[in-house]
N, C-alpha and C positions, 0 to 999 in steps of 0.2 A: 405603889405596886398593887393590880387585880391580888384578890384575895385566894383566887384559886392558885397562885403560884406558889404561895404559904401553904394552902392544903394540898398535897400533895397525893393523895387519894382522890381527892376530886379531881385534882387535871388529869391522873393515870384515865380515868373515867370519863371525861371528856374528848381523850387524845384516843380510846377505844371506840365512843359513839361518833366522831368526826373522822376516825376512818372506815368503819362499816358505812355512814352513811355519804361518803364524800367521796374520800379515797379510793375507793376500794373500786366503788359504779364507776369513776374517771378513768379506770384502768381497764376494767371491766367492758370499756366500749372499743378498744383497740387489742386487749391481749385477754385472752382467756386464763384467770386465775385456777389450778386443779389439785386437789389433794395429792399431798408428796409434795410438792413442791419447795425447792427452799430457799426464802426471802433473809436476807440480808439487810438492817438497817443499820446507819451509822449516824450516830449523835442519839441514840435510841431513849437518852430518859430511861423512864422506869418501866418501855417498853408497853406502852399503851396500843400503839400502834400496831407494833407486833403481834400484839394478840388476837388484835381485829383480825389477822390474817390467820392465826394461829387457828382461830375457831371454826375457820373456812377447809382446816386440813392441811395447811401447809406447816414446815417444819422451820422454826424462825432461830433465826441469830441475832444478836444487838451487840453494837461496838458503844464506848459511852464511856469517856474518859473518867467524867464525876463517879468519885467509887459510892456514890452515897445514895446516885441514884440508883446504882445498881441493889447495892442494899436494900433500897423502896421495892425494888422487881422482885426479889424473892420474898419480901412480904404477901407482896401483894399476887404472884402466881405460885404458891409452893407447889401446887402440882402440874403442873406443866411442864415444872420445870424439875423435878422429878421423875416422870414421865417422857423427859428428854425431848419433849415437843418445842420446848424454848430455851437457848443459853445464851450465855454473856460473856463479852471479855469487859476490862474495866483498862482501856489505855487509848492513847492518843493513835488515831486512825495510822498517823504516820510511822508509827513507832510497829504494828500489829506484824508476825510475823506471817505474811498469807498464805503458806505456803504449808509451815506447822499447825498455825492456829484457827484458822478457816473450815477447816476439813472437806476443802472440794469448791466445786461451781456452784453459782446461785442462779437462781432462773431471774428472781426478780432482788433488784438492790434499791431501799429507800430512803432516800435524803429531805425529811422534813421539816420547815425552818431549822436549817443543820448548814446549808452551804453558804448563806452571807457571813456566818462565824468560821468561815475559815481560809486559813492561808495557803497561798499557792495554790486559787482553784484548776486550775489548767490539769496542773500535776495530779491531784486528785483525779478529776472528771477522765485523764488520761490513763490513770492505771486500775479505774475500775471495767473498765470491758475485759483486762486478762480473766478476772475473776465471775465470769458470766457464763450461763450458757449457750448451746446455738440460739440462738432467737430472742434470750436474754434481752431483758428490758431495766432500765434505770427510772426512778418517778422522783421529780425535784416537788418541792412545794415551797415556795419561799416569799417574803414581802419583800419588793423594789426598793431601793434604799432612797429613792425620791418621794416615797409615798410618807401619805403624814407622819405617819408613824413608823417610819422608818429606820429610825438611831434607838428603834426598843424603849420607847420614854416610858412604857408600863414597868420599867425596872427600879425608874424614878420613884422619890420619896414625894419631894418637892412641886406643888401644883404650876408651877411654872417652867418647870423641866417637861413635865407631863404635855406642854401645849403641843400643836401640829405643826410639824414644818422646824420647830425648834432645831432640829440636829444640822440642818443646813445651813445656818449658820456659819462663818468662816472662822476656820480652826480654834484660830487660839482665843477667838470670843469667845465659842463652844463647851472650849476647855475651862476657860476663867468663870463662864458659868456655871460649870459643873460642881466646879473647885468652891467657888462659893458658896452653895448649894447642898453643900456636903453630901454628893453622889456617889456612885460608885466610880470614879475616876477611870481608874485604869480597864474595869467592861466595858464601860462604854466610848472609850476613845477607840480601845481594840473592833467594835464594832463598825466605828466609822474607817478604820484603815483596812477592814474585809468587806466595805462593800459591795454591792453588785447591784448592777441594773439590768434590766430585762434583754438590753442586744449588748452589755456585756455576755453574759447568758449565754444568748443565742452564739455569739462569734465562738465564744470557747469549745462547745459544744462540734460545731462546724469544722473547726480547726483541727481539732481532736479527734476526726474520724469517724460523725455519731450522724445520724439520720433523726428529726424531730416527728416521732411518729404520733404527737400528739398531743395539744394543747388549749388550756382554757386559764382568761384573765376575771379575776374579778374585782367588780365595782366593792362588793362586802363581802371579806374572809370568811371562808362557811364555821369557821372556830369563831367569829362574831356572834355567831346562835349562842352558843352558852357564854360571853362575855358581853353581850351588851341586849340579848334576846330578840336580834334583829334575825329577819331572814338572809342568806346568801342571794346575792344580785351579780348576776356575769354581767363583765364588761360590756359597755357596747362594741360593736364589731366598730366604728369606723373610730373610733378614740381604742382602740385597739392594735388597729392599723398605722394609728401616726407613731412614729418610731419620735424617742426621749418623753414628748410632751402625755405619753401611756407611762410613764412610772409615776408622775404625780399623782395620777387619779386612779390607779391598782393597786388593792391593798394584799392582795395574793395572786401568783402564780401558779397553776400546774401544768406539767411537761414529765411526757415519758421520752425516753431517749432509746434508742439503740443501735451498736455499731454498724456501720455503712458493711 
């Protein structure tokens, strides 16, 4: 396991400077971000993200089932969140009552590495447009589960769990590696039964009633800067282009969505 996932103050801190500096400009070239506005993220962590946006003027929410990250969030914002600029629920996106607990439209709703961990994405991706406003946009960011690093091996103890390409492996190898390996078993098999690939992605999206108002692939995740000190490298456009043979060699996607 990267070390920063143990310090949990440092990835809040990371997960704020990789959205000011990444996030935010990605979004920023098709939609206009404006103070008031209110951003919606879901799998929120301890709300790093959020903040990024928070400091911008906008008025943020976080859905985040771990109550423990949420517990991190008020450490680490007590006045923000005081000042009613950022709050939190602490349950399962499925479970959220939107209706009670929401309190209204979002302009902009964020899903970062948040959508390969979960199930039934269709469902999801389909009943977030109720929750939007007119013009309302969605921003995915997620790694291909073909890409080296795809089955989460940073969750690994073991150096041999950690290798590239490892999670594709068939099944019950996988597993009997894991097992042996004394892994976290049951995360990451759940990981391999949510995953996604990038025209997975795209089809549900499509299906689902959404316009792809904007998109970039990259060769090195811009959250690579603080875990390995490399710079962010976008895809090339024609290995961009080849549909399957683009999730081996993209270690992050971003995509804004919004409905047709």
């Amino acid at each position: 396991m990267f070390e920063f996932h143990k310090d949990r103050k440092r990835y809040f801190d990371i997960q704020v400077a990789n959205a000011e500096q990444y996030v935010i400009p990605f979004i920023e070239e098709k939609f206009s971000i404006k103070e008031g506005m209110r951003v919606l993220e879901i799998g929120c962590g301890e709300g790093g993200v959020l903040k990024a946006f928070v400091q911008k003027g906008c008025i943020g929410m976080g859905v985040e089932f771990d109550a423990s990250r949420i517990e991190n969030a008020k450490k680490f914002m007590p006045e923000e969140i005081v000042s009613g600029k950022i709050s939190f629920i602490s349950k399962d996106i499925y479970k959220v009552d939107a209706q009670k607990e929401l309190n209204g439209l979002f302009d902009i709703i964020i899903l970062k590495d948040v959508i390969e961990h979960i199930h039934d994405q269709s469902t999801l991706i389909s009943w977030m447009k109720n929750f939007l406003t007119t013009n309302g946009i969605i921003f995915f960011g997620f790694p291909p589960w073909y890409m080296p690093f795809g089955g989460h091996q940073q969750m690994c103890n073991s150096k041999i769990m950690q290798m590239p390409y490892i999670h594709l492996l068939p099944k019950k190898l996988y597993h009997w590696l894991l097992v042996k390996n004394k892994e976290a078993v049951d995360d990451l098999m759940e990981i391999r039964d949510t995953r996604i690939t990038i025209e997975q992605f795209e089809k549900i999206c499509n299906q689902q009633g959404y316009t792809l108002l904007h998109k970039k692939h990259y060769l090195l995740n811009p959250i690579y800067k603080w875990k390995f000190g490399v710079k962010p490298i976008k895809q090339l456009g024609i290995i961009s282009a080849i549909p399957f043979v683009r999730n081996f060699f993209t270690t992050c996607v971003y995509y804004i969505i919004t409905p047709k």
